[in-house]
C-alpha positions in Angstrom: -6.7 -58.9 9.2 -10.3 -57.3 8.9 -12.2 -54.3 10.0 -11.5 -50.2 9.7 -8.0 -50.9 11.6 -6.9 -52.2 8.3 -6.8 -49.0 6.8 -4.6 -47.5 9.9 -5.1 -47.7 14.1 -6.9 -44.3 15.6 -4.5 -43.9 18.6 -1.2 -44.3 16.4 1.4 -41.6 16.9 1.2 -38.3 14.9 4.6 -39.3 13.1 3.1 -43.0 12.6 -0.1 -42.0 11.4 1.4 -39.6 8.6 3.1 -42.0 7.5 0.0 -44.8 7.6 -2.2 -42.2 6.0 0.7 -41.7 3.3 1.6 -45.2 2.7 -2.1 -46.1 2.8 -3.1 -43.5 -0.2 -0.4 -44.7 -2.3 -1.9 -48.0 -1.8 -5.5 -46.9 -2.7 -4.2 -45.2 -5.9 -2.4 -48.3 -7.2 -4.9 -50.4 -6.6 -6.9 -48.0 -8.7 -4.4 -47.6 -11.6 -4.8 -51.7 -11.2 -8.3 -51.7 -12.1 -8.0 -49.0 -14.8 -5.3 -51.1 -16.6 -7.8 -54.1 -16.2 -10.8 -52.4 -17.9 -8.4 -51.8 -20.5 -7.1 -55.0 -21.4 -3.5 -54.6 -19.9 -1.4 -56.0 -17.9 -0.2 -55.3 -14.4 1.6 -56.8 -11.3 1.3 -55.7 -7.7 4.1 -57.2 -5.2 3.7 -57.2 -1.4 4.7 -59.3 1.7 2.1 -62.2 2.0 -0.1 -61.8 4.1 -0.2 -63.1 7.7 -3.1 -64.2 9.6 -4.4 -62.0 11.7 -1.5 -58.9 10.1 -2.1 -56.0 8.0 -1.9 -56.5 4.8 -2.4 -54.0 1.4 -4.3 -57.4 -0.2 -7.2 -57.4 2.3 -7.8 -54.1 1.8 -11.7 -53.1 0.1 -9.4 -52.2 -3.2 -7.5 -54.9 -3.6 -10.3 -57.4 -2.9 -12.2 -55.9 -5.5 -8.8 -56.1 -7.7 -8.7 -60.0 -6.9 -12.1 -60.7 -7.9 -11.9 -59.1 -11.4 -11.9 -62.3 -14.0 -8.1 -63.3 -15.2 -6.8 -61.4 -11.9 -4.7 -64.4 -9.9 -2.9 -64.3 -6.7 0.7 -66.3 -6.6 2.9 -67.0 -3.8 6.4 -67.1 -4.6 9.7 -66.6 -2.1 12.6 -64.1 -3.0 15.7 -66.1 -2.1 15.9 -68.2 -5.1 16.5 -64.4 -6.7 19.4 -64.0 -4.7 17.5 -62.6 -1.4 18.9 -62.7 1.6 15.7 -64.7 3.5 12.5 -66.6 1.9 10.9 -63.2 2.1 6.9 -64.8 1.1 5.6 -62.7 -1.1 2.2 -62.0 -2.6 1.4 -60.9 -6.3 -1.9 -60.1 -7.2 -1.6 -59.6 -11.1 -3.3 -59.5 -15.1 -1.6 -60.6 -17.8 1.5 -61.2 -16.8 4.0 -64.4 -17.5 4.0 -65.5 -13.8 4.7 -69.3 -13.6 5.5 -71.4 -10.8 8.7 -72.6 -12.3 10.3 -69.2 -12.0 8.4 -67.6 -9.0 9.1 -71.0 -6.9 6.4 -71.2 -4.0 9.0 -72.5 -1.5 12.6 -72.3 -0.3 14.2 -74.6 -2.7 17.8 -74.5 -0.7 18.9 -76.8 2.2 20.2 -76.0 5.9 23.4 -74.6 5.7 25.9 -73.3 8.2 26.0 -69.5 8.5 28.4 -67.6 10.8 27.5 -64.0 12.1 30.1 -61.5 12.9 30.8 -62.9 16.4 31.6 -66.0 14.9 28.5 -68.1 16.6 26.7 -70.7 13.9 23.7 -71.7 13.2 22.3 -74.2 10.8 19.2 -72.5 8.5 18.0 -72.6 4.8 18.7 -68.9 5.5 19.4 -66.8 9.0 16.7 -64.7 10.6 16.2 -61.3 10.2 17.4 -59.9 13.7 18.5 -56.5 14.6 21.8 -55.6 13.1 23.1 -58.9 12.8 23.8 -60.3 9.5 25.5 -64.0 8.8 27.1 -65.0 5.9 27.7 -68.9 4.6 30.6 -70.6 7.3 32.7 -70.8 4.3 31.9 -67.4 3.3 33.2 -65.6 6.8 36.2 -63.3 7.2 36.7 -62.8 11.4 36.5 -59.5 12.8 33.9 -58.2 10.5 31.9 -55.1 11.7 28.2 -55.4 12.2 26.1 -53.3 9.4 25.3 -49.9 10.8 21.3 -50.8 10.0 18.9 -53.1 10.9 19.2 -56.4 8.8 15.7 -56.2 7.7 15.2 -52.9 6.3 18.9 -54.1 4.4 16.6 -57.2 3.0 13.9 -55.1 2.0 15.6 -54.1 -1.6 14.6 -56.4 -4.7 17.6 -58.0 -6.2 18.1 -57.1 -9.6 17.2 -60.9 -10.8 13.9 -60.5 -9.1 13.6 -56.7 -11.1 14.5 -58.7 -14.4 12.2 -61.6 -13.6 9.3 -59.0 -13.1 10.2 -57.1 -15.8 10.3 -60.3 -18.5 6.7 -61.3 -16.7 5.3 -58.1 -17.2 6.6 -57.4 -20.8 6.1 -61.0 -22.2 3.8 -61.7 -25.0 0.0 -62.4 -23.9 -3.1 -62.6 -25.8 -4.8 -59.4 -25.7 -7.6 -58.8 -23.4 -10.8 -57.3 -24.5 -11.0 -54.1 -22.7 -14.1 -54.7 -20.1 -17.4 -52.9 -21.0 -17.0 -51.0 -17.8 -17.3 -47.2 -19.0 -14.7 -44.9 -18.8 -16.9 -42.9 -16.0 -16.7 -45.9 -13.7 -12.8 -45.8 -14.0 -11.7 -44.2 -10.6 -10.1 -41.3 -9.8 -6.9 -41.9 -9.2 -5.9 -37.9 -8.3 -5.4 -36.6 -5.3 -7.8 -38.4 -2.4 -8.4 -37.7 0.8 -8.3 -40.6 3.8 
C-alpha cells in the first residue's frame, strides 16, 4: 500500500482512529529507536505480518523505508508454524546484526496436508486450518468429541508468539556479530524518539 492512507484513513471511527493514531506512534517511535541503534553499531530486529499487496503495512511506511535502506539492514521472510504456530502466519523482519538464517527462520510451510477436525467434527485436509471466526481444529488424531468452541476469535488466539519463536529471536538477537562501526551520522541527526504528535 502507498499514499497518506498508510498512516491511517480520514473517515475511520473515533474509537478506530484512537487506536490507528496510537498504534501508528508506537510504530514511528520504534522505527526511530531502530535507526538510533543502527548509527550506533547495534543490533536490532523488528517483526511484523508481511506485507500484502495492496494492505497496510508498518514496513511501507516513510520510517521503515528509510530503516530498510540503511547498509547491513536486510528484510527476511520466515513463517511461524515451524515454531509451533498455529497457521503459516508470513512474517516480515526488517533487522541489523542479528543471527537470522534461513535454516532456522524457514521461508515456507515445511509440513504436509494433514487431516484436522473442528469441534463439530467436519474435516478438512490443510498444511494447517484457516483462521475463521471462533472455530479452531485440532489434528484428526488429536480430537476429543463434544469439545466447546473457544470463547474468542481464532485469530486474535494465533496472534501470540510461541515461546520457541521468543527463544529463536532472543538467540538471533543476542548471538555474537562483528561489531559495527557506529555511522558518522551525528548525535543531533538521531531522532526524537519522545513524545510526538500525528
Amino acid at each position: 500500500a502507498s499514499g497518506p492512507g498508510r498512516y491511517g484513513l480520514p473517515d475511520l471511527p473515533p474509537k478506530g482512529a484512537d487506536k490507528v493514531k496510537a498504534d501508528t506512534v508506537l510504530a514511528i517511535r520504534v522505527a526511530a529507536l531502530a535507526k538510533a541503534f543502527h548509527a550506533a553499531g547495534k543490533p536490532f530486529i523488528i517483526e511484523n505480518p508481511a506485507p500484502l499487496p495492496n494492505t497496510p503495512s508498518i514496513f511501507t511506511l516513510d520510517e521503515y523505508m528509510e530503516l530498510k535502506s540503511l547498509p547491513g539492514v536486510a528484510d527476511p521472510r520466515f513463517v511461524q508454524c515451524p515454531f509451533g504456530a498455529y497457521s503459516v502466519k508470513p512474517t516480515l523482519l526488517r533487522y541489523y546484526l542479528a543471527s537470522i538464517t534461513s535454516d532456522v527462520f524457514l521461508p515456507t510451510c515445511p509440513h504436509p496436508p494433514r487431516r484436522w477436525k473442528y469441534e463439530d467434527g467436519e474435516v478438512i485436509t490443510a498444511k494447517h486450518p484457516p483462521l475463521i471466526g471462533r472455530r479452531r481444529a485440532v489434528l484428526e488424531e488429536d480430537w476429543i468429541p463434544d469439545q466447546r468452541e473457544p470463547l474468542k476469535y481464532i485469530s486474535k488466539a494465533a496472534a501470540h508468539y510461541t515461546p520457541s519463536l521468543n527463544a529463536a529471536l532472543l538467540d538471533a538477537i543476542t548471538a555474537p556479530q562483528t561489531p559495527a562501526a557506529p555511522s558518522s551520522m551525528p548525535c543531533s541527526s538521531i531522532p526524537n524518539v519522545g513524545p510526538q504528535r500525528v
